[in-house]
N, C-alpha and C positions, 0 to 999 in steps of 0.2 A: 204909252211910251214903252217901246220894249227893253227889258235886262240885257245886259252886257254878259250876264255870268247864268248858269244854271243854280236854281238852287240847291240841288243836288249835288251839282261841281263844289260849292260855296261850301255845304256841310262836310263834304268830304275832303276838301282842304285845311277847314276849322279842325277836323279831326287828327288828320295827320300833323299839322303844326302845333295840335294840342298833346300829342305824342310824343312829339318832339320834346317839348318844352316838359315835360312828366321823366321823361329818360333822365333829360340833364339836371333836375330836380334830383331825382336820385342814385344818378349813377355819380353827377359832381361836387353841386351845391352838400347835398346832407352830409355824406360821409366827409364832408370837408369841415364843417359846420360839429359835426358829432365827434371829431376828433381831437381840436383846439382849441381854445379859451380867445381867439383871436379877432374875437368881436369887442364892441363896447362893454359885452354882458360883464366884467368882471367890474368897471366902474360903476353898476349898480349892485351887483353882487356883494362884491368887499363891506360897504356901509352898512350892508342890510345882514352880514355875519358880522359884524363888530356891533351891531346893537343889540343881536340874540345874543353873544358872548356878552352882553353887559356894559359895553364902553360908551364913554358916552358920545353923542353922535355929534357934537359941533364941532369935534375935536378931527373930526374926518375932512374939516378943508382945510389942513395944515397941512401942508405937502410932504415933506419929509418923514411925520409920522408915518401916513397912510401910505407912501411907499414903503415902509419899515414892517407896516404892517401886513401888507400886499404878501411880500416877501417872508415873513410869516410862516403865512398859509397857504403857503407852495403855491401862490398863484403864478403863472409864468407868460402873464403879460410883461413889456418890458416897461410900460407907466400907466400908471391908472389914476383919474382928476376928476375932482367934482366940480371944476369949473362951470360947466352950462349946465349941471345934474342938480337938483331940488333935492333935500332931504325927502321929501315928499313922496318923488317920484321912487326912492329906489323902496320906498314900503311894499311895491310890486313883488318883491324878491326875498320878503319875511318868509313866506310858507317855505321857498326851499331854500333858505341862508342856513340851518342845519346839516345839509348836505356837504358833501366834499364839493371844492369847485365843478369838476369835470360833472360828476354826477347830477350835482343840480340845473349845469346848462341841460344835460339829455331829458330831465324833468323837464325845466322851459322847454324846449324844444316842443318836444312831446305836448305840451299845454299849448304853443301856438296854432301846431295843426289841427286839434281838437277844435281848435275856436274857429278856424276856418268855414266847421262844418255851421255852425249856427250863423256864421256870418254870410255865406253863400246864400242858406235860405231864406235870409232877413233882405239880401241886396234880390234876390227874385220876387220878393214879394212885392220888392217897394217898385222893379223896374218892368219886371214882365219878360226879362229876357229868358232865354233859355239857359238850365245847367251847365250845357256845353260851352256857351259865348260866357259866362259869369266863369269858368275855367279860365278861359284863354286870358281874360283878365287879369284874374289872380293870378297866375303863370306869367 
């Protein structure tokens, strides 16, 4: 049955849409990301500094508190809720809950991409694809 595409045409389109997608990675997405607190991260963040500071942590799905507390420590979300959030899960956010907010998202940050790299190689091993198609993926 013959191809429709070269696959030469095929890797060289993979490439430049994989270019693509790398530009907008860091010319939009990060500096936009590296800037503001304007993700969820500050609803796992805030619980995981109130239990390094010592407070105690069931008192974080009182609402009023934890906004009083938010507000605090200059976080400049404008609400942050443990509603669907696990005490559990925000234990993720112990190592940098020491940090200033802004500061510890650039640490997260910085930790997500690192783990990319061990993740990339663990999804080639398990699938067989190539580097470049396991990018475009991720991307």
């Amino acid at each position: 049955m013959p191809t429709l595409l070269n696959p030469r045409i095929v890797s060289w389109l993979e490439r430049g849409l994989l270019t693509l997608l790398a530009l907008y990675l860091l010319l939009h997405a990060m500096p936009r990301a590296w800037g503001t607190l304007n993700t969820d991260f500050p609803n796992y963040y805030t619980p995981a500094r109130l239990v390094h500071e010592g407070y105690d942590a069931t008192r974080a799905y009182e609402w009023v508190w934890i906004q009083r507390e938010k507000d605090h420590r200059a976080i400049d979300d404008r609400l942050i809720g443990l509603i669907p959030i696990t005490p559990f899960s925000t234990l993720t956010m112990l190592p940098v809950s020491g940090l200033q907010p802004l500061a510890a998202k650039h640490c997260w940050l910085l930790a997500n991409l690192a783990l990319l790299v061990p993740l990339v190689w663990m999804l080639r091993s398990m699938t067989g694809l190539t580097y470049q198609r396991i990018a475009l993926v991720i991307a």
